[in-house]
C-alpha positions as CSV (number, residue, x, y, z in Angstrom):
1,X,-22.0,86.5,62.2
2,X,-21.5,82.4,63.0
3,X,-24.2,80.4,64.6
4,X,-23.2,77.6,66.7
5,X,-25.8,74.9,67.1
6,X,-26.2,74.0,70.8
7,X,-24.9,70.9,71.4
8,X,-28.0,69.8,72.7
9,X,-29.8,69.8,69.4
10,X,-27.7,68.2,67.5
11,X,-28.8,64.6,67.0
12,X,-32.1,66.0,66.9
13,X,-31.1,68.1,63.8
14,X,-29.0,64.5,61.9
15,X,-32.7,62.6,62.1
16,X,-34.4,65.4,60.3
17,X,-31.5,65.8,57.7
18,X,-31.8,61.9,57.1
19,X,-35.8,62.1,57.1
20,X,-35.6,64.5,54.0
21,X,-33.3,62.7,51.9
22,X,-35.2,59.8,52.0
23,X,-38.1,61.7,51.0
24,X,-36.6,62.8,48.0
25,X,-35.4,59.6,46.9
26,X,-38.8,58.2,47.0
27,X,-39.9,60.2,44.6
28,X,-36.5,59.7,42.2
29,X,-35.7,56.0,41.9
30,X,-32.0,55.4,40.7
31,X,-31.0,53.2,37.8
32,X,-28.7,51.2,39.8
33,X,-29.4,47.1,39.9
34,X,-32.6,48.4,37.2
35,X,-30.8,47.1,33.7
36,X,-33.0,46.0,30.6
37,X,-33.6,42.0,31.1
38,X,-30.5,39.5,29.3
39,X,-31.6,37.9,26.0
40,X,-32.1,34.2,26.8
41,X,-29.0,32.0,24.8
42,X,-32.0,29.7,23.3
43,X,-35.7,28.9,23.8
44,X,-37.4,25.6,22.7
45,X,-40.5,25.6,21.4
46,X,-41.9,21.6,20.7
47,X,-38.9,20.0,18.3
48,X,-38.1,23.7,17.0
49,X,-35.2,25.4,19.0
50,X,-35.1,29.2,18.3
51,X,-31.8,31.2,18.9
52,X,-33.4,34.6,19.1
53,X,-31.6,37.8,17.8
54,X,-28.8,38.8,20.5
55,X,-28.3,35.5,21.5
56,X,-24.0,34.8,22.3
57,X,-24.9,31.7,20.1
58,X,-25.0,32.9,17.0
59,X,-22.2,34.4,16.2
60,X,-20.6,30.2,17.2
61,X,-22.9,28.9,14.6
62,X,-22.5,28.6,11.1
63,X,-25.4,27.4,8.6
64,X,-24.3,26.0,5.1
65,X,-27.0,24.7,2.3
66,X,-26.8,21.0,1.3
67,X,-25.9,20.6,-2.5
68,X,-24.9,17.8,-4.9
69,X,-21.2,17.1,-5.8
70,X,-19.7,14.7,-8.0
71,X,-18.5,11.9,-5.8
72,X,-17.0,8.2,-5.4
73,X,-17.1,5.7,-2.7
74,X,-13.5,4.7,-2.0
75,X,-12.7,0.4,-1.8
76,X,-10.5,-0.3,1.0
77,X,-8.3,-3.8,1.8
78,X,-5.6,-4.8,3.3
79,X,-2.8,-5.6,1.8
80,X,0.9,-6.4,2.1
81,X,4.2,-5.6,-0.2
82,X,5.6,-8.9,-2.1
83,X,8.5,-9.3,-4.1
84,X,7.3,-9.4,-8.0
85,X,7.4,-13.2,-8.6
86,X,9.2,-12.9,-11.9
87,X,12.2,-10.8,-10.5
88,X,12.9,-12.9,-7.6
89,X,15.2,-16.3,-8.1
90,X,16.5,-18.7,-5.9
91,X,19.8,-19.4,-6.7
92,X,20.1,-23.7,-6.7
93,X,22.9,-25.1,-8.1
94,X,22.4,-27.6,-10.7
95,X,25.0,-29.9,-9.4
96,X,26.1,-31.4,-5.6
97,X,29.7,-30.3,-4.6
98,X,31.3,-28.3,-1.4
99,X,31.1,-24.6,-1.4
100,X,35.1,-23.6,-1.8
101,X,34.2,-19.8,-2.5
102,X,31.3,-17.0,-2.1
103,X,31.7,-14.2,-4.7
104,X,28.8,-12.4,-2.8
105,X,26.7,-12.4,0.1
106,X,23.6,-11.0,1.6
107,X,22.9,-7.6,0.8
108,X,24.7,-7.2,-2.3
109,X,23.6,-5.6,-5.5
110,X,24.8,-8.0,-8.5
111,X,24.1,-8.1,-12.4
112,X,23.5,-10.8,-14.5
113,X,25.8,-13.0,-15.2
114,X,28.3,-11.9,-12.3
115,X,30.1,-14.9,-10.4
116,X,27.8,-15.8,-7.2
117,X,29.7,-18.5,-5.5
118,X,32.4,-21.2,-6.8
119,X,32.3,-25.0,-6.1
120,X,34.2,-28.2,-6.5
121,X,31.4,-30.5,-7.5
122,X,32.4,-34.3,-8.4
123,X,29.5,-34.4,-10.5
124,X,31.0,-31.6,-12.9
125,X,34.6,-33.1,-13.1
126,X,32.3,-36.3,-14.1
127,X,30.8,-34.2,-16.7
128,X,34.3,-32.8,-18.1
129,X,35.5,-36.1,-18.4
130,X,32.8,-37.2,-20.7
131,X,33.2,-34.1,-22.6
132,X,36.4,-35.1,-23.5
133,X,35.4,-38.2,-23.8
134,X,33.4,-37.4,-26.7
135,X,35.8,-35.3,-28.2
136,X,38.2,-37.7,-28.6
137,X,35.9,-40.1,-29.8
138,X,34.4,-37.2,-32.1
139,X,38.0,-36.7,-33.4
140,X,38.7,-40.7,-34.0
141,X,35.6,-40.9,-36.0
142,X,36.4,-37.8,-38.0
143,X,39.5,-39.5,-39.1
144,X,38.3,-42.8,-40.0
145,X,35.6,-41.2,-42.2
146,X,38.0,-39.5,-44.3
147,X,40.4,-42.6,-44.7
148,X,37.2,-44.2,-45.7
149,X,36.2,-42.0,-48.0
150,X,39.9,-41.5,-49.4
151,X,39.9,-45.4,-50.2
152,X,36.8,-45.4,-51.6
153,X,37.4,-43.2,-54.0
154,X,40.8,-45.2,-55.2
155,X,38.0,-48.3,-55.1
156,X,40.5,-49.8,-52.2
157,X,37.6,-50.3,-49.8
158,X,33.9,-51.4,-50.2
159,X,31.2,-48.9,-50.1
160,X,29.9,-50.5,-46.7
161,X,33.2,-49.5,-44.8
162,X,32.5,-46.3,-45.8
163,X,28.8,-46.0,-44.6
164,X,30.0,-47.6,-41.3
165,X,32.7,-45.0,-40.9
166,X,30.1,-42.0,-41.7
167,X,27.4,-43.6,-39.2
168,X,30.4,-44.1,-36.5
169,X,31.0,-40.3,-37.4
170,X,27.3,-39.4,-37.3
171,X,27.2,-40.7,-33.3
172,X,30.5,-39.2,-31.9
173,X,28.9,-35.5,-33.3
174,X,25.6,-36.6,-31.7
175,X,27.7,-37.4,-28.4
176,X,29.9,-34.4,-28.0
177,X,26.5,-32.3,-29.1
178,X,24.3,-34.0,-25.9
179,X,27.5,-33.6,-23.4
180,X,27.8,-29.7,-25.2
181,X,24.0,-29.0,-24.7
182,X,24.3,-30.4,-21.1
183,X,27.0,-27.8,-20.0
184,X,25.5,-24.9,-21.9
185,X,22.5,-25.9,-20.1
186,X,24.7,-25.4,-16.5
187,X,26.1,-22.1,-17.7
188,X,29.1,-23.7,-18.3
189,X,31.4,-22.8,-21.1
190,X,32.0,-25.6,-23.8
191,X,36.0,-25.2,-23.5
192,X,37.6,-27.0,-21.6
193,X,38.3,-25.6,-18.0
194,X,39.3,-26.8,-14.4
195,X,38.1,-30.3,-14.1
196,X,35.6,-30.1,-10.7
197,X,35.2,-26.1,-10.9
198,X,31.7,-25.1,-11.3
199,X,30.8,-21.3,-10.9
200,X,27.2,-20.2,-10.4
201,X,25.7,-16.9,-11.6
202,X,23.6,-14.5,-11.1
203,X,20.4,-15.2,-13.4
204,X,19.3,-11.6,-13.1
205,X,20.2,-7.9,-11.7
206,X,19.2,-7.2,-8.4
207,X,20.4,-7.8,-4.7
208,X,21.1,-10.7,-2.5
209,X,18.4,-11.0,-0.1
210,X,19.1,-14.3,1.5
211,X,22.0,-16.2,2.2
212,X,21.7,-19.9,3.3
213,X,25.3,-21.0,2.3
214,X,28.9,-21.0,3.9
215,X,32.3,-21.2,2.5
216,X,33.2,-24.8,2.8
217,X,30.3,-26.5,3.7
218,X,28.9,-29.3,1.2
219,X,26.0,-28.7,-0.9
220,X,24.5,-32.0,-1.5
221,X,20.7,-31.2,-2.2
222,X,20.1,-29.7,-5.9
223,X,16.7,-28.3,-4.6
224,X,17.2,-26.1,-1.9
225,X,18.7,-22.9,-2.6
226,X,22.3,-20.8,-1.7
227,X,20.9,-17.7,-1.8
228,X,18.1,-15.5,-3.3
229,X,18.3,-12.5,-5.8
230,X,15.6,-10.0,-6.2
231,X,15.0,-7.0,-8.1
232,X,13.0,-4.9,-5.7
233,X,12.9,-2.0,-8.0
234,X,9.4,-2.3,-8.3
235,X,7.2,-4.5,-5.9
236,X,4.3,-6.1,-5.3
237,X,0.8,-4.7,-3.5
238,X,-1.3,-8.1,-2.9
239,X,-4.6,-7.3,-1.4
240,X,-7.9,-8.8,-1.2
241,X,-10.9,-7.6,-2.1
242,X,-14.3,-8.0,-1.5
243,X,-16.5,-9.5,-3.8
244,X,-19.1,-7.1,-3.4
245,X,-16.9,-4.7,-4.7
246,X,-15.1,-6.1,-7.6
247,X,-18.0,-3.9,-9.8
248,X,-15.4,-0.9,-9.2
249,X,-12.3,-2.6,-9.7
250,X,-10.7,-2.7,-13.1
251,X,-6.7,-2.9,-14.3
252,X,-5.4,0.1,-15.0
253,X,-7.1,1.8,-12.0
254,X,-5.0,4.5,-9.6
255,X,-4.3,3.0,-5.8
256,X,-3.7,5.1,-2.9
257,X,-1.6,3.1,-0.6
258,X,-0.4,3.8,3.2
259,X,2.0,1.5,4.9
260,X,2.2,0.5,8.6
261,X,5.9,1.3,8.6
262,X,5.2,4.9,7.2
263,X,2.2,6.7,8.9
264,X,1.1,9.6,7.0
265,X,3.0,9.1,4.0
266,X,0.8,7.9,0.8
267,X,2.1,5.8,-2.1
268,X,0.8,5.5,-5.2
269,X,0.1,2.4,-7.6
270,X,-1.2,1.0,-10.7
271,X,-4.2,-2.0,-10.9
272,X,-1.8,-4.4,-13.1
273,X,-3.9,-7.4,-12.0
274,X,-7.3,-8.5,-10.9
275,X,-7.8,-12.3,-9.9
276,X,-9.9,-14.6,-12.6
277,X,-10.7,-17.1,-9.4
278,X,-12.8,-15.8,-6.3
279,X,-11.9,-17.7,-2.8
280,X,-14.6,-19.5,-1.7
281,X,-13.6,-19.0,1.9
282,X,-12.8,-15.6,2.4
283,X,-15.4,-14.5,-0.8
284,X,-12.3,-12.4,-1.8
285,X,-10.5,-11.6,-5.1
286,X,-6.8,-10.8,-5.0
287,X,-5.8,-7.7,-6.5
288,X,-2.2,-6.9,-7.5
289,X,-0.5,-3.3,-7.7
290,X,2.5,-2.5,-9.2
291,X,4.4,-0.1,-6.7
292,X,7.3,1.7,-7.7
293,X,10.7,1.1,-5.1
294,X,13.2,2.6,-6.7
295,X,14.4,4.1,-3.2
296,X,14.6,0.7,-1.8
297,X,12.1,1.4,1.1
298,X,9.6,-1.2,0.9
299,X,10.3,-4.5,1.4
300,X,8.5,-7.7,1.2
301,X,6.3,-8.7,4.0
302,X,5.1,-5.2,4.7
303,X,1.8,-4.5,5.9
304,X,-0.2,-2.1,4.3
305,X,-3.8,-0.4,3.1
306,X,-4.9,0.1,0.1
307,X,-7.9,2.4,-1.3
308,X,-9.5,2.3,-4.6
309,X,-11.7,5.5,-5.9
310,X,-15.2,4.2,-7.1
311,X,-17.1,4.8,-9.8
312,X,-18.3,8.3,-9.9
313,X,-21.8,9.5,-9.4
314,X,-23.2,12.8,-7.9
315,X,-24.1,12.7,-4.1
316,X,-25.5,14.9,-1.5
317,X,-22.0,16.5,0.7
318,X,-21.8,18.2,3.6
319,X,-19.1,18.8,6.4
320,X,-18.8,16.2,8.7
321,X,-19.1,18.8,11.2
322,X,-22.6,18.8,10.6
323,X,-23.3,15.2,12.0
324,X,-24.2,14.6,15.9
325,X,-24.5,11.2,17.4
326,X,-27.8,10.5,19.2
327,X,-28.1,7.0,20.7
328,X,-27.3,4.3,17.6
329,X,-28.8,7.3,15.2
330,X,-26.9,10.2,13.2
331,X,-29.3,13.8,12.8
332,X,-28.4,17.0,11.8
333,X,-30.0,20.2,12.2
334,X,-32.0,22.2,9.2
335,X,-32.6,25.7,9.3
336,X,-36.3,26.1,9.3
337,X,-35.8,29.9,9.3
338,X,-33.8,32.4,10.5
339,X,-32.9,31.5,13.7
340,X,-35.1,28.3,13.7
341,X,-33.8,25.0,13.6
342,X,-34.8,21.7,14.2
343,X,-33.3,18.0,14.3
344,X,-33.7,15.5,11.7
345,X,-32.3,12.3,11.6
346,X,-30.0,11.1,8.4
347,X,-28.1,8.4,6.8
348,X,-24.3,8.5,6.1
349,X,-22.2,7.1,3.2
350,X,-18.6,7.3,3.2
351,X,-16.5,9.7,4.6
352,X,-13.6,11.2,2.9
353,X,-11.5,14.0,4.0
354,X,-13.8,16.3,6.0
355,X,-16.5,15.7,3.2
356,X,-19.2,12.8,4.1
357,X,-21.7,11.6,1.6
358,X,-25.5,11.9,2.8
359,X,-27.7,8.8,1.3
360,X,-31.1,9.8,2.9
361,X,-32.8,12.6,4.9
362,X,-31.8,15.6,3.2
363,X,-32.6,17.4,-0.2
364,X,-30.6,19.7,-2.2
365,X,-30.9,23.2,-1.4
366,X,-32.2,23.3,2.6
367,X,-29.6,25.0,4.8
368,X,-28.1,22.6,7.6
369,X,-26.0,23.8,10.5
370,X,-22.3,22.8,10.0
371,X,-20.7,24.1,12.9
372,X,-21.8,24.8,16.5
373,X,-24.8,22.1,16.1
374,X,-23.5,20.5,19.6
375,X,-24.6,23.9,21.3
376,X,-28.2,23.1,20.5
377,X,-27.6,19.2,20.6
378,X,-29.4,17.7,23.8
């Protein structure tokens, strides 16, 4: 059997259908929009910030405890790369003359003793003459003495003509000995050879690194250099240190060394010499280091950094991380308990690496936040 609902009573019949529901509901409140209440990230209680249990912090924050480490404050300078005096030579020729060849010229490696440059020098062809000079006279006198000594001994001539002919001997070998000694003293060889010819070598192995002569010009001043030979195979470091650091400096010490041409890379070096005088201007010492270049990289004039490791002592460590700026101050935070921390200002040392050295404010033991501080930093 269906039942038709007037039409007439239908919108009376929707408002008593609504009425009812919303009874029910009344009494049966939904859970919708009714969650448990969020944990709050932090709370701050005075100086003490809490990061409660459930926080999202805590799993970004990491606590480490402060200990003692064996530790040395590096020495820093600048420095810059010179050639070692001792292997570097500036080629002057003894004599004045014009230029009439160039063995070798700028960049090229050499050994001692290898021709340099050749030149036609009035004052050798001078010398030459007087060699043989005093090699004829040496010869003359030779002669004499042994015709004097021949008569003598057949009592033809007096004694005296004898002892003339020996001292007359005596000064030609003194002669031809000075004018011998003068061109060993060149680097020239005693034999004869062309007159005016004068060749200049190298006094040592290396490399030409400057070249201030041509082929053909004339050379007349005997103090300025043709050219320049270095051995570069091992340099110079020349710094200048501190004076308030000179307790941990000593010869024979390691030195780390970075160069403005090479970012990044790091050399290493041996303290060979520590200055004797301090500068009175700068209050400086200059240090040397002995820097081995047998790859030819580094080259006089070079700027450069140089660091020194300290004497060794134990020091409080902890991550830089750790640190926060606040105003012209440095603090950190300690772990009071868990989830309890509070600020606390320190003083630094140096700073190696990620490590930093912590001279007052902390003890050994209490736990310091090392990561994740700047979340709680205000």
């Amino acid at each position: 059997m269906n039942f038709r609902m007037p039409a007439a009573l239908r919108p009376v019949a929707v408002l008593l259908l609504g009425g009812m529901l919303c009874a029910c509901n009344q009494g049966h409140p939904t859970d919708e929009g009714q969650g448990a209440p969020a944990v709050p990230a932090l709370r701050r209680q005075g100086q003490v910030i809490e990061v409660p249990p459930g926080s999202p912090l805590l799993a970004q924050l990491r606590v480490q405890a402060v200990a003692a480490a064996p530790w040395s404050t590096p020495i820093t300078a600048p420095a810059a790369i010179e050639a070692a005096p001792e292997k570097l030579v500036k080629v002057v020729p003894p004599v004045a003359g014009r230029l009439v060849q160039i063995q070798r010229t700028l960049g090229d490696a050499v050994r001692a003793g290898d021709a340099l440059f050749t030149m036609d020098s009035a004052d050798m062809a001078a010398l030459r003459a007087e060699q043989a000079k005093s090699q004829a006279t040496l010869a003359q006198a030779r002669r004499e003495a042994d015709r004097q000594k021949l008569l003598l001994d057949a009592d033809i001539a007096a004694r005296k003509d004898y002892e003339a002919a020996a001292l007359a001997l005596s000064n030609a070998q003194a002669d031809a000995m000075a004018v011998a000694d003068r061109l060993a003293q060149l680097g020239v060889p005693t034999a004869a050879g062309a007159r005016g010819s004068y060749v200049m070598r190298a006094p040592i192995s290396g490399r030409v690194v400057e070249m201030n002569g041509a082929q053909g010009a004339y050379w007349n001043d005997i103090n300025a250099p043709v050219m320049t030979v270095a051995d570069l195979s091992t340099v110079w470091l020349s710094a200048q240190v501190n004076e308030r650091d000179l307790a941990g400096v000593a010869v024979g010490q390691e030195a780390h060394i970075t160069l403005s041409a090479y970012p990044g890379q790091e050399l290493r070096g041996k303290v060979r010499y520590v200055g004797e005088l301090l500068d009175p201007q700068t209050r400086s010492v200059k240090l040397r280091v002995a820097v081995d270049n047998q790859g030819g990289r580094l080259r006089p004039g070079m700027f450069a950094q140089v660091r020194l490791d300290g004497p060794e002592h134990q020091a409080l460590v902890l991550p830089a991380t750790a640190l926060l700026q606040s105003g012209v101050g440095t603090r950190v935070f300690v772990e009071l308990s868990a989830g309890h921390f509070a600020a606390r200002e320190v003083q630094v040392g140096a700073q190696q690496g990620d490590q930093v050295e912590l001279t007052s404010g902390l003890h050994a033991g209490e736990r310091v936040l090392v990561n994740g501080g700047v979340l709680l930093h205000d």
